[in-house]
KOLMIFI-441525 format. One record per residue (C-alpha): x, y, z; residue number from 1. Coordinates in nm, 2 decimals. Each point is the difference from the previous one (the first is absolute). Layout:
<pts>
<pt><px>X</px><py>Y</py><pz>Z</pz><num>NUM</num></pt>
...
</pts>
This chain:
<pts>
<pt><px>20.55</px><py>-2.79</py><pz>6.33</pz><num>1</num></pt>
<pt><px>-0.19</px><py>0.34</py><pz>-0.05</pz><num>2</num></pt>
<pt><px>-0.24</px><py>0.12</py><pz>0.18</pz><num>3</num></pt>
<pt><px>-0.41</px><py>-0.06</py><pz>-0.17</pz><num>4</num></pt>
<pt><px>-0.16</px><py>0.33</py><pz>-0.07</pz><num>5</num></pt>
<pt><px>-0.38</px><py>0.04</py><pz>-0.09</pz><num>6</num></pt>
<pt><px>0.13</px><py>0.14</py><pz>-0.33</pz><num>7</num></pt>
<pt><px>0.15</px><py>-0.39</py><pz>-0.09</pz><num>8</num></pt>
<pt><px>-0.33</px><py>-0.14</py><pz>0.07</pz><num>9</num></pt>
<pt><px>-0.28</px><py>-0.12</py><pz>-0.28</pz><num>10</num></pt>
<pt><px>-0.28</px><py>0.22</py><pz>-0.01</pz><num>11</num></pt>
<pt><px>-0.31</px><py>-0.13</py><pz>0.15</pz><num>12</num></pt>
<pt><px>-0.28</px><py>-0.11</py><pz>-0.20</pz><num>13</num></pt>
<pt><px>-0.34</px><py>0.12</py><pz>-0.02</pz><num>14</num></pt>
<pt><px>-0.31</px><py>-0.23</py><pz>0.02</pz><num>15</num></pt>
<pt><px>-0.25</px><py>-0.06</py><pz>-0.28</pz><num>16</num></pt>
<pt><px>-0.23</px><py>0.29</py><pz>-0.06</pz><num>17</num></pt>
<pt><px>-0.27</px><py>-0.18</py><pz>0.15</pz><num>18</num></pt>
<pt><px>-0.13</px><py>0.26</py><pz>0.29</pz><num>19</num></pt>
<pt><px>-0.37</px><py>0.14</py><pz>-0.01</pz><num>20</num></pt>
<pt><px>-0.04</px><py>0.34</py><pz>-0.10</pz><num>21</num></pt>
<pt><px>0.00</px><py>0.22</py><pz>0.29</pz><num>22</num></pt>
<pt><px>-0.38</px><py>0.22</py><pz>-0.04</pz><num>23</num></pt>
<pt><px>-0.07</px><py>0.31</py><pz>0.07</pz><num>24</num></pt>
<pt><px>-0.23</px><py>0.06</py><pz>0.26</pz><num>25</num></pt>
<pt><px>-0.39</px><py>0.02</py><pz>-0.07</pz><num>26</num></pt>
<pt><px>-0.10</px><py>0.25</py><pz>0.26</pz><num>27</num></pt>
<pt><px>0.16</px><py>0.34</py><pz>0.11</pz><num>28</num></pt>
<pt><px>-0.02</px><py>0.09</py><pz>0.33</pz><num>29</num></pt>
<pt><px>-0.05</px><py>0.40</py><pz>0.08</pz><num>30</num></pt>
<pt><px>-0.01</px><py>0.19</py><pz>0.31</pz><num>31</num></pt>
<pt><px>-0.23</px><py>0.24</py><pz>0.01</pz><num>32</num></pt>
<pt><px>-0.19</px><py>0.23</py><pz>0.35</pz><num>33</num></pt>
<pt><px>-0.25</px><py>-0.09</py><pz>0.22</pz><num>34</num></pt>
<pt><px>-0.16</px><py>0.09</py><pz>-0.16</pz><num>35</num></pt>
<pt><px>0.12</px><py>0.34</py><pz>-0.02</pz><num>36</num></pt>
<pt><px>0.32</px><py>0.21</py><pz>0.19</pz><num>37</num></pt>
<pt><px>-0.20</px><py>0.09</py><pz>0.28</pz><num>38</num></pt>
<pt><px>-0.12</px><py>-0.31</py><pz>0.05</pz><num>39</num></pt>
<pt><px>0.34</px><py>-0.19</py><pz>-0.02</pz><num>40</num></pt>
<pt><px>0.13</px><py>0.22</py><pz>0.27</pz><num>41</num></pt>
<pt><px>-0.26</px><py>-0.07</py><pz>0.26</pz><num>42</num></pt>
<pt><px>0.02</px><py>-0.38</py><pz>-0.05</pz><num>43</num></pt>
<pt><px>0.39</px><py>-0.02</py><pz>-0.13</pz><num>44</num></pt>
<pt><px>-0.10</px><py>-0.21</py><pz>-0.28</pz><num>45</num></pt>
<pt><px>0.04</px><py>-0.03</py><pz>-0.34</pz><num>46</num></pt>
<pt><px>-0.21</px><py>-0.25</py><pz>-0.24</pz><num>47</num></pt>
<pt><px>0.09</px><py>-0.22</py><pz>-0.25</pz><num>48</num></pt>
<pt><px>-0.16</px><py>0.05</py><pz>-0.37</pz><num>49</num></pt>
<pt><px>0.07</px><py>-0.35</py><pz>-0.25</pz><num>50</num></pt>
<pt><px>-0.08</px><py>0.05</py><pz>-0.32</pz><num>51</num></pt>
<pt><px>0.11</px><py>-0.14</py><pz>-0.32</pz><num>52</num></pt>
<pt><px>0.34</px><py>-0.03</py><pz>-0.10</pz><num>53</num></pt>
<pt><px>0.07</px><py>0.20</py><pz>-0.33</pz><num>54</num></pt>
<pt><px>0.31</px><py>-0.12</py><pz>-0.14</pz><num>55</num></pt>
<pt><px>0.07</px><py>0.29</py><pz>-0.26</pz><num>56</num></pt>
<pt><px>-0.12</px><py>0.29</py><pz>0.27</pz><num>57</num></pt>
<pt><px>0.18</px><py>0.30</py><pz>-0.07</pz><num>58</num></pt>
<pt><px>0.08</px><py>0.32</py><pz>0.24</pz><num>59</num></pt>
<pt><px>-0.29</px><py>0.17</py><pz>0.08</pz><num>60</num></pt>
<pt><px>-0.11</px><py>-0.24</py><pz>0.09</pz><num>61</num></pt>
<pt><px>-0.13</px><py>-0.07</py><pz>-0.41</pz><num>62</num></pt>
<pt><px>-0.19</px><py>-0.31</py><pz>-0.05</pz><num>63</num></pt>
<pt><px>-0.28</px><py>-0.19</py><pz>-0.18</pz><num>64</num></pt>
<pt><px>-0.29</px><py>0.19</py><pz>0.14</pz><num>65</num></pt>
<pt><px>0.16</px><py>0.26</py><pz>0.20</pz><num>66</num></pt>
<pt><px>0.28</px><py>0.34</py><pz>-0.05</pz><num>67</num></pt>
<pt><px>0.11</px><py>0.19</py><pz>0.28</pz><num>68</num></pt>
<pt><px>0.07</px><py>0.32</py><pz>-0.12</pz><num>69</num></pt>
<pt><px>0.17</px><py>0.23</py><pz>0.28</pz><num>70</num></pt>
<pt><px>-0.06</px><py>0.36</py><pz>-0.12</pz><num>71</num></pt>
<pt><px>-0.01</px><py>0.27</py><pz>0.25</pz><num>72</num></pt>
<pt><px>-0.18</px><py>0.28</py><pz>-0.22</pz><num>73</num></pt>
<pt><px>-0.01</px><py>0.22</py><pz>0.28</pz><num>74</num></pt>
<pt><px>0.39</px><py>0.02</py><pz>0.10</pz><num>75</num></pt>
<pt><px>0.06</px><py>-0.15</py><pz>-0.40</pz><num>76</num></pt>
<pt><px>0.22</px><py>-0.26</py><pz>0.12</pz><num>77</num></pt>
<pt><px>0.05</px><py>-0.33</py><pz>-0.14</pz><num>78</num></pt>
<pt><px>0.08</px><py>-0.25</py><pz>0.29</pz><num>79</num></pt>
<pt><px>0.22</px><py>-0.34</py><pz>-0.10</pz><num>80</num></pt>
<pt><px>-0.23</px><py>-0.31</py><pz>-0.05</pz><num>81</num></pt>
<pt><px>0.02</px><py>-0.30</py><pz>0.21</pz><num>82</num></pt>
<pt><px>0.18</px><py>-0.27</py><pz>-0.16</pz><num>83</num></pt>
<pt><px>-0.19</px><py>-0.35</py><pz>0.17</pz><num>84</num></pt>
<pt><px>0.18</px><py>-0.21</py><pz>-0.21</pz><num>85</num></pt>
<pt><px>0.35</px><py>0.16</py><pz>0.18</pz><num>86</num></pt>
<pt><px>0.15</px><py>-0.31</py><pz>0.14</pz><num>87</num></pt>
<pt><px>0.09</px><py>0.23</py><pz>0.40</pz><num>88</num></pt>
<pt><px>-0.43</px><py>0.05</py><pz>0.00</pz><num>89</num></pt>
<pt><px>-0.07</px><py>-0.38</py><pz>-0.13</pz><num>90</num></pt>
<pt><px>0.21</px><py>-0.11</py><pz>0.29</pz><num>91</num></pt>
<pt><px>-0.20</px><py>0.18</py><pz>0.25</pz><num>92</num></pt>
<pt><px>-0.33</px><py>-0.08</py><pz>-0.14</pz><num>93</num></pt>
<pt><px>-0.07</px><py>0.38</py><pz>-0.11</pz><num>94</num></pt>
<pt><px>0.08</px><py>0.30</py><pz>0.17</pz><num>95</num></pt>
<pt><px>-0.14</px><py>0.10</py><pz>0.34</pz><num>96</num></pt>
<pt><px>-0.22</px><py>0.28</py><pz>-0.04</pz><num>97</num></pt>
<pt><px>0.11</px><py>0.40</py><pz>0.10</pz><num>98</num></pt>
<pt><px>-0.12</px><py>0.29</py><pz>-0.05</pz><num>99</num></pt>
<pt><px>0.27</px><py>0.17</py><pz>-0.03</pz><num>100</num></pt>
<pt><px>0.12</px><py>-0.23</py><pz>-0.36</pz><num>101</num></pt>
<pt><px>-0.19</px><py>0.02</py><pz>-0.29</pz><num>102</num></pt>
<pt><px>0.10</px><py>-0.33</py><pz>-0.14</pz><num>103</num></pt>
<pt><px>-0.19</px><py>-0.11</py><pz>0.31</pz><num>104</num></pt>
<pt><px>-0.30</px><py>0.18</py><pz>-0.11</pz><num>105</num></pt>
<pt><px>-0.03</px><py>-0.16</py><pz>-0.37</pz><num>106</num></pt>
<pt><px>0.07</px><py>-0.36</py><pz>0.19</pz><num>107</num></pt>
<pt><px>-0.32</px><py>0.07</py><pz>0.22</pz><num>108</num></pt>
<pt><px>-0.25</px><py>0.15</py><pz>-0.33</pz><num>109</num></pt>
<pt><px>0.13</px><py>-0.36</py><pz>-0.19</pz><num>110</num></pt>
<pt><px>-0.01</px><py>-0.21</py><pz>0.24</pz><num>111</num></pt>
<pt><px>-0.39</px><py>0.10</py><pz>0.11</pz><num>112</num></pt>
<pt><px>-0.08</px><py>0.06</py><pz>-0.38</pz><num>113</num></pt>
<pt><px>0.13</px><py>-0.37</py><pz>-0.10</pz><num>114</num></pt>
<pt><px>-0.20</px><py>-0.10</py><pz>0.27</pz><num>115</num></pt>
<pt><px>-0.34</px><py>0.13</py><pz>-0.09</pz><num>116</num></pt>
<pt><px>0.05</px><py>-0.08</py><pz>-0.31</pz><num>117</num></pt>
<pt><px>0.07</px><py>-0.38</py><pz>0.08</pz><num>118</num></pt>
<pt><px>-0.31</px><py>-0.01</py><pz>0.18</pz><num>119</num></pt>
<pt><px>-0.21</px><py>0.10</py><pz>-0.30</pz><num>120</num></pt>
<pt><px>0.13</px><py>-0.28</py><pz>-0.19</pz><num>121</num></pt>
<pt><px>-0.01</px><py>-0.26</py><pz>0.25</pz><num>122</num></pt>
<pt><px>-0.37</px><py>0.07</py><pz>0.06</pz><num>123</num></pt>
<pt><px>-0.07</px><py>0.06</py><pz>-0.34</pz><num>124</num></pt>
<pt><px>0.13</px><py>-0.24</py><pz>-0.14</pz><num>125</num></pt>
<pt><px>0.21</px><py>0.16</py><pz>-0.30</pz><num>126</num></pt>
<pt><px>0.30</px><py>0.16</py><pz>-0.03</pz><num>127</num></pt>
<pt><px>-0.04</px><py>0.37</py><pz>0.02</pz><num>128</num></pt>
<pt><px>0.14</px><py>0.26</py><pz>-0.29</pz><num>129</num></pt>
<pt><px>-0.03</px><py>0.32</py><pz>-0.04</pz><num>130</num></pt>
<pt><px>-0.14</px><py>0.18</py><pz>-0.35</pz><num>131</num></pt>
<pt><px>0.22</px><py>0.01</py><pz>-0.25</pz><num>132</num></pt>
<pt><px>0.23</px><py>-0.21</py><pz>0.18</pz><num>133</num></pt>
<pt><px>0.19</px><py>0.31</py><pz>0.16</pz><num>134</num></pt>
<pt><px>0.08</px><py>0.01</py><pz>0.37</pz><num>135</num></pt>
<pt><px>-0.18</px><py>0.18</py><pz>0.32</pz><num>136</num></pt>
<pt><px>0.21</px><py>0.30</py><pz>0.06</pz><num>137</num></pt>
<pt><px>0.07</px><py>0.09</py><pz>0.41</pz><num>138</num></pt>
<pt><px>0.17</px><py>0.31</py><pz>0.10</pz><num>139</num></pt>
<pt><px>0.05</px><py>-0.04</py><pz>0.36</pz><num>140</num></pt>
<pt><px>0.05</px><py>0.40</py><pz>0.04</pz><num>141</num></pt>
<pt><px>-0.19</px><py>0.15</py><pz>-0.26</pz><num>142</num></pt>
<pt><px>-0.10</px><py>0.35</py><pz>0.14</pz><num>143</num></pt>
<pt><px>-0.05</px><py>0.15</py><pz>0.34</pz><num>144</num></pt>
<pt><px>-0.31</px><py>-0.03</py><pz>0.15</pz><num>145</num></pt>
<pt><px>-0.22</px><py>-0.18</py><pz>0.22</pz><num>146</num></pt>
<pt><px>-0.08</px><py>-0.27</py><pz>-0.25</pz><num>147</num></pt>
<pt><px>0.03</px><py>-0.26</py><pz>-0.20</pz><num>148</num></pt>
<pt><px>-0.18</px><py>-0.11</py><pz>-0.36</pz><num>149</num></pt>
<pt><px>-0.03</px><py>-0.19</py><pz>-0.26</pz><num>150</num></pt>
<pt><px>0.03</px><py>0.20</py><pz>-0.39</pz><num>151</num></pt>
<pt><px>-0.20</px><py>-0.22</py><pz>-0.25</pz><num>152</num></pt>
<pt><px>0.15</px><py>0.23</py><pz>-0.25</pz><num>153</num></pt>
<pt><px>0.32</px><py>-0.07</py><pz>0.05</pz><num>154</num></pt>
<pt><px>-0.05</px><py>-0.34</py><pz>0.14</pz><num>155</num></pt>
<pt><px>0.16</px><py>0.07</py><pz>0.30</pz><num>156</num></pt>
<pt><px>0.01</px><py>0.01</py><pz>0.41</pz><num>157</num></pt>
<pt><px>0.12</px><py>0.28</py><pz>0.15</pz><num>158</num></pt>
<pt><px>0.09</px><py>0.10</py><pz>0.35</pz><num>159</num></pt>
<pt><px>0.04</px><py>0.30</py><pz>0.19</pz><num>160</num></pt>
<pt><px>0.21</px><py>0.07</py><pz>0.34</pz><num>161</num></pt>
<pt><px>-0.12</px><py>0.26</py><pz>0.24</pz><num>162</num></pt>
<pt><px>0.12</px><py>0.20</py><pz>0.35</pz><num>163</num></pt>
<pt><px>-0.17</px><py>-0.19</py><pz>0.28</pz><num>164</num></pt>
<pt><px>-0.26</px><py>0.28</py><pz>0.21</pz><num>165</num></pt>
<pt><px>0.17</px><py>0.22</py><pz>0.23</pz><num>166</num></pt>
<pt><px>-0.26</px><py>-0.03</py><pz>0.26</pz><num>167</num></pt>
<pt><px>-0.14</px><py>-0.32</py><pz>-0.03</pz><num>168</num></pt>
<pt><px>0.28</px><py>-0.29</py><pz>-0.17</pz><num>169</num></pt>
<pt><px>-0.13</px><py>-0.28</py><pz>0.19</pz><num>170</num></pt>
<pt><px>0.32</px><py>-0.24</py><pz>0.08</pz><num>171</num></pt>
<pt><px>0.19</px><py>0.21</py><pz>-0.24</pz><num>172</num></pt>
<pt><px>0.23</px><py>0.28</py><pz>0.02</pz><num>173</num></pt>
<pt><px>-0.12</px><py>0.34</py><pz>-0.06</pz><num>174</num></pt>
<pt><px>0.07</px><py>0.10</py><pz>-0.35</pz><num>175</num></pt>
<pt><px>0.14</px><py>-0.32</py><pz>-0.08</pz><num>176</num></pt>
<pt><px>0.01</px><py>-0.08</py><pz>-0.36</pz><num>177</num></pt>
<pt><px>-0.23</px><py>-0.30</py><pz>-0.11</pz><num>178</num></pt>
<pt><px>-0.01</px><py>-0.21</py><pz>-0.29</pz><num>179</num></pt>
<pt><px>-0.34</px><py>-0.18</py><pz>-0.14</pz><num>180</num></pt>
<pt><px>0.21</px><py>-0.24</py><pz>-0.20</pz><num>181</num></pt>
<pt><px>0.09</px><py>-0.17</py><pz>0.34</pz><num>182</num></pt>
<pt><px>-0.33</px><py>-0.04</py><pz>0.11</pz><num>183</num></pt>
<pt><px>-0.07</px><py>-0.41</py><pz>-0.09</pz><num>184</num></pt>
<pt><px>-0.45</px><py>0.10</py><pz>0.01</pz><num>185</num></pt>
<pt><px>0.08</px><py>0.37</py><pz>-0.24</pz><num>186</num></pt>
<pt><px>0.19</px><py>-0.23</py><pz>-0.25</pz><num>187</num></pt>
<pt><px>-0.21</px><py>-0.29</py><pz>0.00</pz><num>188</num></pt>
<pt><px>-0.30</px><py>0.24</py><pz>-0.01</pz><num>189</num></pt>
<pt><px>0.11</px><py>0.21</py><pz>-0.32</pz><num>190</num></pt>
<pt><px>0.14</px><py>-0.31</py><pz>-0.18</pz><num>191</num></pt>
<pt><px>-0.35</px><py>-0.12</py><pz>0.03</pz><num>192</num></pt>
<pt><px>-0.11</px><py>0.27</py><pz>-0.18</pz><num>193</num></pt>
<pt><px>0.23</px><py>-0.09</py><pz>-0.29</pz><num>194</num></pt>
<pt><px>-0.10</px><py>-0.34</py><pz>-0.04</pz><num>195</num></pt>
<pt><px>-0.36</px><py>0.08</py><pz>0.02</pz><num>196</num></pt>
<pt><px>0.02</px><py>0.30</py><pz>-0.26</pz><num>197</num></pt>
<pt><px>0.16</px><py>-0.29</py><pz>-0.24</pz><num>198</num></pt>
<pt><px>-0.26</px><py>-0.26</py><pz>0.09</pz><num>199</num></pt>
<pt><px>-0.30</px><py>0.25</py><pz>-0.03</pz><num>200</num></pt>
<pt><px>0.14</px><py>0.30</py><pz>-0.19</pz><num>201</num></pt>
<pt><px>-0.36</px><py>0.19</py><pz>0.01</pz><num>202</num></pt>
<pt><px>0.01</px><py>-0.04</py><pz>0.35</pz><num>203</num></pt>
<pt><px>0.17</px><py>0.35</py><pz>-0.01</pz><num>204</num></pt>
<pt><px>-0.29</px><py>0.15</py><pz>-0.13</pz><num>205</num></pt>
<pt><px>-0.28</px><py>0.13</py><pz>0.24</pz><num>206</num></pt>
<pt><px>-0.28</px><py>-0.10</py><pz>-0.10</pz><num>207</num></pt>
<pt><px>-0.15</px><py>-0.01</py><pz>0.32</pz><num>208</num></pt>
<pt><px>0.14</px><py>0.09</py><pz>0.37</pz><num>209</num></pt>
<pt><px>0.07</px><py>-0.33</py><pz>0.07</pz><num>210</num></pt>
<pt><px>0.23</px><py>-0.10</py><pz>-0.30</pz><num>211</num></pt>
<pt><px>0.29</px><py>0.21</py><pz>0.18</pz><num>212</num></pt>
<pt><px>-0.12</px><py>-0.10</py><pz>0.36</pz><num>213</num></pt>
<pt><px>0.01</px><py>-0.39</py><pz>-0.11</pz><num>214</num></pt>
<pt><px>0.35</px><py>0.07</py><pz>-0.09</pz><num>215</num></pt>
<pt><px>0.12</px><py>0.15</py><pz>0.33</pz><num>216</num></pt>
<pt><px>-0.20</px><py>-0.27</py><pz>0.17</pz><num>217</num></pt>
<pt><px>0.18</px><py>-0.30</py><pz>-0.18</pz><num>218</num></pt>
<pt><px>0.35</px><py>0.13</py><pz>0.01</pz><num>219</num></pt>
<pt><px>-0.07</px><py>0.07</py><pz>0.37</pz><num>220</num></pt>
<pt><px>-0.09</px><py>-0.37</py><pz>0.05</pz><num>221</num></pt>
<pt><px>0.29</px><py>-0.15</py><pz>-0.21</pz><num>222</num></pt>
<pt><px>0.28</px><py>0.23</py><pz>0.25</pz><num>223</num></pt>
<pt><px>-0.23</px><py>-0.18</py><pz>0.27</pz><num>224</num></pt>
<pt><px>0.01</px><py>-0.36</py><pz>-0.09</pz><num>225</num></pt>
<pt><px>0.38</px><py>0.07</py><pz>-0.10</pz><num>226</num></pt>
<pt><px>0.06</px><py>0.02</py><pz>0.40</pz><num>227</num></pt>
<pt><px>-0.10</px><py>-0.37</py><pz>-0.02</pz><num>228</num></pt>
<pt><px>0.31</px><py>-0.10</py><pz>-0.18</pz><num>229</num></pt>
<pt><px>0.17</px><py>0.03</py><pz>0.32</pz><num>230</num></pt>
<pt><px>-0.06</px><py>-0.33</py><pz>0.22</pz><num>231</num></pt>
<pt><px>0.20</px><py>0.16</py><pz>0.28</pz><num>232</num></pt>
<pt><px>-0.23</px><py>0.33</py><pz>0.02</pz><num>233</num></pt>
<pt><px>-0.31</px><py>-0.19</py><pz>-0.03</pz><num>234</num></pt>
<pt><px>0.11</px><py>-0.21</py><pz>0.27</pz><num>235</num></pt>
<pt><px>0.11</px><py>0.24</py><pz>0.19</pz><num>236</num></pt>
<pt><px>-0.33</px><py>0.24</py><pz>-0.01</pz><num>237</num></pt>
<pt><px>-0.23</px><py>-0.31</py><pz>0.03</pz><num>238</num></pt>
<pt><px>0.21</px><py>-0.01</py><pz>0.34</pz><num>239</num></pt>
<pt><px>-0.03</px><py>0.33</py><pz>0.13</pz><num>240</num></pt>
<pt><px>-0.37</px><py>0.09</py><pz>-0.12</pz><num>241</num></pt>
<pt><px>-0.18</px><py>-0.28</py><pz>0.24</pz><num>242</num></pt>
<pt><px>-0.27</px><py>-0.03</py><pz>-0.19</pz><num>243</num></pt>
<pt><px>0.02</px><py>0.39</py><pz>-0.03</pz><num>244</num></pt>
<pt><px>0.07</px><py>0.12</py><pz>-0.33</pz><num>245</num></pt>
<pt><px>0.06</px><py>0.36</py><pz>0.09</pz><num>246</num></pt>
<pt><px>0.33</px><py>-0.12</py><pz>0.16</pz><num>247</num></pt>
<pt><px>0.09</px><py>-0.16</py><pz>-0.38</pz><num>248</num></pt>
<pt><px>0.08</px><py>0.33</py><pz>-0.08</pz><num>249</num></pt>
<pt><px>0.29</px><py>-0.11</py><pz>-0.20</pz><num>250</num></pt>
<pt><px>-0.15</px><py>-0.23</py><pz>-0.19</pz><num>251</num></pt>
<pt><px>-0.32</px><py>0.21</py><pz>-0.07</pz><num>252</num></pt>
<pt><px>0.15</px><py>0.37</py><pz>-0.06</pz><num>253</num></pt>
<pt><px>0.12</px><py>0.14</py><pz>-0.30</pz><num>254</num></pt>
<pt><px>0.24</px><py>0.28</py><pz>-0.04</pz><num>255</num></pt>
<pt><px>0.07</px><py>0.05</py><pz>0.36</pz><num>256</num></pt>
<pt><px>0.28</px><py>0.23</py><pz>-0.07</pz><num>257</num></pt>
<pt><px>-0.16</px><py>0.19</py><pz>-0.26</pz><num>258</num></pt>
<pt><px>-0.29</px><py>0.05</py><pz>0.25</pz><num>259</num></pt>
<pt><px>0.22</px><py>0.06</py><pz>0.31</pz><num>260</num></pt>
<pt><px>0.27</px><py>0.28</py><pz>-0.16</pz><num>261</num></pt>
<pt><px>-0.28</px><py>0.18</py><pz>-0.21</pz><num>262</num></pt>
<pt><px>-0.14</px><py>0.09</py><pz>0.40</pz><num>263</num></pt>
<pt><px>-0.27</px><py>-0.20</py><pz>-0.03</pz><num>264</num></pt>
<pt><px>0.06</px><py>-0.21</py><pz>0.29</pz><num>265</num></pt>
<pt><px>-0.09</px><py>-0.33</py><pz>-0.17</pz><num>266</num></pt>
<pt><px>0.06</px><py>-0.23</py><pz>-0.27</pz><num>267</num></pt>
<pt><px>-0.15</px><py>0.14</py><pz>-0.35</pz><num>268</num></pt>
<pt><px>-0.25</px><py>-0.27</py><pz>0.00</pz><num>269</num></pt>
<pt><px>-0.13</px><py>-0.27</py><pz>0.18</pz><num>270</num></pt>
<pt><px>-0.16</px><py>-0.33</py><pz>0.01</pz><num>271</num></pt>
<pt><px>-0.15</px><py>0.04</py><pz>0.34</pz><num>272</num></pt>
<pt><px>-0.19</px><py>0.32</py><pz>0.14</pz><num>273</num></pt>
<pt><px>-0.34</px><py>0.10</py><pz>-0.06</pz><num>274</num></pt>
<pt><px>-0.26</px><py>-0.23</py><pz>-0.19</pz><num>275</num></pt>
<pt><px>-0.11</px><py>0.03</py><pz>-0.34</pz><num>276</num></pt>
<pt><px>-0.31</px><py>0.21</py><pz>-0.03</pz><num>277</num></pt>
<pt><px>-0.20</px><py>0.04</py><pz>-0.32</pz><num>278</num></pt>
<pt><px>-0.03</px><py>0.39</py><pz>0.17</pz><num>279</num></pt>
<pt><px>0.39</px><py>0.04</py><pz>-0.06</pz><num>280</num></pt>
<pt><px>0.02</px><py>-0.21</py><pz>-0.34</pz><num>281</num></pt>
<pt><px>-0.28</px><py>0.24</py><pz>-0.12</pz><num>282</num></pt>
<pt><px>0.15</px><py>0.33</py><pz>0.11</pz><num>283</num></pt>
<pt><px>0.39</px><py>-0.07</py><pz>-0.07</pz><num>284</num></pt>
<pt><px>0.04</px><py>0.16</py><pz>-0.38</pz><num>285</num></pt>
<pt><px>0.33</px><py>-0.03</py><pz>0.01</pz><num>286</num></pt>
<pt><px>0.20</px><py>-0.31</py><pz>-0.13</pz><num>287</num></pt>
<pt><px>0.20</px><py>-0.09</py><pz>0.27</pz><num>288</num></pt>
<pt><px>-0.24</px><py>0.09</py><pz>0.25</pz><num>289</num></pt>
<pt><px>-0.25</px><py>-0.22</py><pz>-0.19</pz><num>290</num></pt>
<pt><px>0.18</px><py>-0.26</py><pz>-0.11</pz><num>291</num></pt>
<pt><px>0.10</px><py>-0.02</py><pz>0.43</pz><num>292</num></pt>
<pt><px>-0.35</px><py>-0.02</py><pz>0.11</pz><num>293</num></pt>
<pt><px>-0.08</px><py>-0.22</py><pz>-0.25</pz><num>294</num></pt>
<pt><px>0.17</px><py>-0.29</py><pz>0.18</pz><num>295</num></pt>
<pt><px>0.07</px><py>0.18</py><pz>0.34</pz><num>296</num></pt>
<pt><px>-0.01</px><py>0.34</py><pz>0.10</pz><num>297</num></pt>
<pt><px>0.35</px><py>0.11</py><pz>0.19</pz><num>298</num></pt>
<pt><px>0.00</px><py>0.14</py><pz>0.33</pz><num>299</num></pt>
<pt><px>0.19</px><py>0.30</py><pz>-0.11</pz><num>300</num></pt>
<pt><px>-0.12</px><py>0.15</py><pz>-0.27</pz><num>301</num></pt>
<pt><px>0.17</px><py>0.15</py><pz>-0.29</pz><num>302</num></pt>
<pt><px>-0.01</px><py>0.13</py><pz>-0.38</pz><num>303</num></pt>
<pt><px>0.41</px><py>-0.04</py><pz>-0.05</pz><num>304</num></pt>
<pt><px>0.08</px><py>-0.18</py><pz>-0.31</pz><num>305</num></pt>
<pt><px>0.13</px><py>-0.30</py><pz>-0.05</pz><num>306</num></pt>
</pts>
């Protein structure tokens, strides 16, 4: 009598095709800084960015609404896109931000730009489109220089990189080369001025000093109220200030990085510091310096754009 073998056996039956579909996930979760380098190495924390899940996202990251496009005009090099949809960065939930990868760097300018965007439509009640149905073009590393813009002629947000001062970095290193793309306020701040531009398109037209100071204003307070989407930093600044919002600092600055490695010795602007005046409204001419001490003048004052 010989011996069974697996091979000898019937082959096993599958059951009825009866299981629920397995869906894809409705959220994306994205690391990002906090809320910029600098920041994220004092604390040793990274924070979490959800924002829709786009099913047909392509490297760039390309969606709906947004294109990451990583030119660097002033080396002319092309870095590789980030693929979101690759099934390693799926299983880890995105991937954890560097400055040294420039995949990194596009994660961080979609992550911050879905995010802005979302909040538009969920306060305003509509989905949001751009004209002509055509995408918002980021270039995380546009040029070099201490900046960072949006183009409405090309319908597009660049961002610049920059040595950190020699004499004065702040927490940085001397000469240390920043980015503005990973700055979580700079993003949220020029993506502002995209979606304003194709609310209010004449808004781009001075018609009077305070058309361009009403823009720096609002996008300054959108990058501020975008710290409140972090329950553990509001939590954790309500418990440190003790009633004292100067120690909120993390909750209430914007740009601390920028500010810091551009030898200022502060963040680029603040919610906290001196009072409004109607003196300083009256005397700023220009816009960020108006649009600042139209809803609080910073402590540390500054023309720098952005």
């Amino acid at each position: 009598m010989g011996v069974a073998t697996p091979g000898d056996q019937p082959p096993a039956r599958l059951g009825p095709r009866n299981d629920p579909p397995v869906r894809l996930p409705a959220r994306r979760p994205l690391p990002v800084y906090a809320f910029d380098p600098m920041s994220t190495r004092l604390s040793g924390r990274f924070l979490t960015v959800d924002v829709p899940f786009e099913r047909d996202l392509e490297p760039g990251p390309s969606g709906r609404l947004v294109q990451v496009v990583d030119y660097d005009a002033a080396r002319d090099v092309w870095y590789r896109p980030v693929d979101l949809n690759d099934p390693a960065i799926l299983a880890q939930g995105g991937l954890r931000p560097s400055e040294s990868d420039p995949r990194t760097h596009q994660q961080v300018v979609y992550a911050v730009a879905m995010s802005v965007i979302e909040r538009f439509e969920r306060f305003g009640g509509q989905r949001f489109r751009w004209r002509g149905g055509r995408e918002l073009r980021i270039v995380p590393h546009a040029f070099e220089g201490r900046n960072a813009f949006f183009d409405p002629t090309r319908r597009a947000v660049l961002f610049g990189y920059y040595k950190a001062d020699e004499r004065d970095p702040g927490s940085n290193l001397p000469g240390q080369v920043m980015f503005t793309c990973l700055s979580v306020d700079v993003v949220a701040h020029e993506v502002t001025h995209a979606i304003v531009h194709r609310i209010r398109k004449y808004f781009s037209e001075a018609s009077n000093p305070d058309v361009f100071a009403w823009h720096e204003a609002f996008a300054d307070l959108v990058a501020l109220f975008h710290h409140f989407l972090f329950p553990d930093v509001v939590a954790e600044a309500v418990a440190n200030s003790s009633t004292d919002l100067r120690e909120g600092s993390a909750l209430l600055d914007l740009a601390l990085e920028f500010g810091e490695s551009t030898g200022r010795g502060a963040a680029l602007r603040s919610a906290i510091g001196s009072p409004r005046t109607p003196d300083a409204f009256l005397a700023a001419t220009e816009p960020h310096a108006r649009g600042r001490a139209s809803w609080r003048r910073s402590s540390t004052p500054t023309s720098t754009p952005i």
